[in-house]
C-alpha positions in Angstrom: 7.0 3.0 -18.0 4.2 3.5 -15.4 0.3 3.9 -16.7 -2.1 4.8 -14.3 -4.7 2.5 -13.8 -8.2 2.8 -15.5 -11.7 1.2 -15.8 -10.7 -2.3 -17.1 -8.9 -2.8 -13.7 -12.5 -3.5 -12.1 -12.3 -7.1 -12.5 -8.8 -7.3 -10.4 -10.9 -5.4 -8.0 -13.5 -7.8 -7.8 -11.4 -9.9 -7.1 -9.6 -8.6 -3.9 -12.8 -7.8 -3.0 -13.7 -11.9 -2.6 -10.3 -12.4 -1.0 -11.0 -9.3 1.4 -14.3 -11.2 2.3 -12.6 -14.1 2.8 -10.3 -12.7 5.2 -7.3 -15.2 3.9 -4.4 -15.5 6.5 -1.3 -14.2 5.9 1.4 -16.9 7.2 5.0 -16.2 7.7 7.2 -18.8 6.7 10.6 -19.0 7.2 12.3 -21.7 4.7 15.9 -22.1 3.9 17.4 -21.0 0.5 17.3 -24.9 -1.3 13.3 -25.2 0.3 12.8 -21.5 -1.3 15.0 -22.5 -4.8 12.4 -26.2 -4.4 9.0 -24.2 -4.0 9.9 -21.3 -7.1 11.7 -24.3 -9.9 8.8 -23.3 -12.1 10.0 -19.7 -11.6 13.2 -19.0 -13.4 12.9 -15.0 -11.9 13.0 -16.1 -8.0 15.0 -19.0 -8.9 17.5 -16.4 -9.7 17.0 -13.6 -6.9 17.1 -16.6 -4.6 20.4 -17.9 -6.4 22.1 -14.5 -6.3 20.8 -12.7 -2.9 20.4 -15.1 -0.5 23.6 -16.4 0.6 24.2 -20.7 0.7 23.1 -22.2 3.9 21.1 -19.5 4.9 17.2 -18.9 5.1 14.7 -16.0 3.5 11.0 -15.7 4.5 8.1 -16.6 1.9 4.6 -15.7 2.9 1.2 -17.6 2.4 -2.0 -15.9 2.0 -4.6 -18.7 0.5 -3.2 -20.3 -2.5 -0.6 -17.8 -3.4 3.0 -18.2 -1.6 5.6 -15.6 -2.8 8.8 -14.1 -1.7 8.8 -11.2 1.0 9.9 -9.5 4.1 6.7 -8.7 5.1 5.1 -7.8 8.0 1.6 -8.1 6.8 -1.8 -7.4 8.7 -3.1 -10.7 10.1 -5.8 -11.4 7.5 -7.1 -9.8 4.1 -10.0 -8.7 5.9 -8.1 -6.0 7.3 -8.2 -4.5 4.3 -11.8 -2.2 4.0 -10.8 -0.3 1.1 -8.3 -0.8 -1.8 -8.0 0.5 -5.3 -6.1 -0.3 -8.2 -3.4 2.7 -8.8 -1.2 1.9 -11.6 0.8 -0.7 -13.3 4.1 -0.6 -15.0 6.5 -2.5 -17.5 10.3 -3.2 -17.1 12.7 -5.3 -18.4 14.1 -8.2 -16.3 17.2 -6.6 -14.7 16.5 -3.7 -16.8 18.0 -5.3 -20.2 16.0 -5.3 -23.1 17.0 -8.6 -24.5 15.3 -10.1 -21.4 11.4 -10.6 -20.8 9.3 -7.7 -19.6 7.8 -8.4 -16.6 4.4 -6.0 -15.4 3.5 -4.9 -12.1 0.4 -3.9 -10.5 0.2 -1.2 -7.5 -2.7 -1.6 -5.1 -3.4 0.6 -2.3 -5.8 0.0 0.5 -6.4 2.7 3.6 -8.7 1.7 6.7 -12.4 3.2 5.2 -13.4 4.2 2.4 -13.4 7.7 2.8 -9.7 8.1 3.1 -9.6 6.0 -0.1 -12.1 8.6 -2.0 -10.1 11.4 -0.5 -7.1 10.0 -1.8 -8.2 9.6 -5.1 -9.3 12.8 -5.4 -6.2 14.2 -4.4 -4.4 11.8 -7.5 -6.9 13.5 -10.1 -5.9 16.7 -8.9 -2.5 15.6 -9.3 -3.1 14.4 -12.5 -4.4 17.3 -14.0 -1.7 20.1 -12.6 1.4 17.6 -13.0 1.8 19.5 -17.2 1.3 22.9 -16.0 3.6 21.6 -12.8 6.3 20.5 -15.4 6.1 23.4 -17.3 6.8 25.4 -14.7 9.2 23.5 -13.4 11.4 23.5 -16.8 10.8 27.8 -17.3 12.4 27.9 -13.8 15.6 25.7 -14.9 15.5 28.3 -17.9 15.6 30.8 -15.9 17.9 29.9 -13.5 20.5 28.5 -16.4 19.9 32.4 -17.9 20.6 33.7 -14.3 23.8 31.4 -13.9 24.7 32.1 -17.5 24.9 35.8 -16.7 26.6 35.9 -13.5 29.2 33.8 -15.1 29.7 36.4 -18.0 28.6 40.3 -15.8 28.7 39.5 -12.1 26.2 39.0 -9.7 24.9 42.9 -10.2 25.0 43.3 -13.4 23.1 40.1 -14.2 20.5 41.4 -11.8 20.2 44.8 -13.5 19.9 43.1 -16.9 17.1 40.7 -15.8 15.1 43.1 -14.2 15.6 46.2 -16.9 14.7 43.4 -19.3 11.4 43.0 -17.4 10.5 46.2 -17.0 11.1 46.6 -20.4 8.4 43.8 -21.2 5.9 45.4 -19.2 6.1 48.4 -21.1 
């Protein structure tokens, strides 16, 4: 389940706003898998992607950015004050390994573009979205209808006569 993001996100971006000014470092780290399994004990969910997808003996990268140290690929830019403009966009729900019995975990999406104009732009663009994704679907589902009808036909007249019918049928509408 994804929810778009709404007014009560303004605190989180506050908050990347102070780390932004603070222009954090983003340190690559590469550790092997029992330093990775040491740092995330008190994390039973990278304790177990650790466990399961990084093979014995091997090593993974974590990266540090102020306090925070998590799993990733990266690359990242070379500090959070990179970032000049970042939003909020959405968040979503899902079951740990996609089986309800087990917890749900959330997730927040963040964007961030290089001024704020692309930003505003962008968001503009997601309202617009927004608002013509229904009539989008809608339209979307007629055309499977009608394309099932045309398919339907052809099956039971032939290409031709399946023709004929829909457009005498139209015609016949218009009327």
């Amino acid at each position: 389940m994804q929810l778009h993001c709404t007014i009560s996100d303004k605190p989180i971006e506050k908050e990347v706003q102070k780390i932004i000014k603070q222009k954090q470092k983003f340190e690559r780290m590469v550790v092997t898998k029992d330093e990775a399994l040491e740092m995330f004990a008190d994390n039973p969910f990278k304790a177990k992607i650790l466990s399961t997808k990084v093979p014995d003996g091997s090593r993974t990268t974590v990266y540090r950015c102020g306090d925070l140290i998590d799993l990733c690929r990266g690359p990242h830019v070379s500090h959070t004050g990179k970032v000049k403009a970042f939003a909020a966009s959405k968040h979503s729900a899902a079951y740990w390994l996609g089986d309800a019995e087990n917890d749900s975990l959330q997730r927040l999406y963040g964007i961030s573009f290089p001024d704020k104009k692309q930003l505003k732009a962008w968001q503009e663009m997601m309202e617009k979205v927004r608002h013509s994704s229904t009539q989008t679907l809608i339209c979307g589902v007629f055309f499977r209808c009608i394309e099932w009808y045309f398919v339907f036909l052809v099956a039971q007249l032939g290409v031709g006569l399946a023709l004929r019918n829909i457009c005498e049928s139209g015609r016949g509408r218009d009327r």
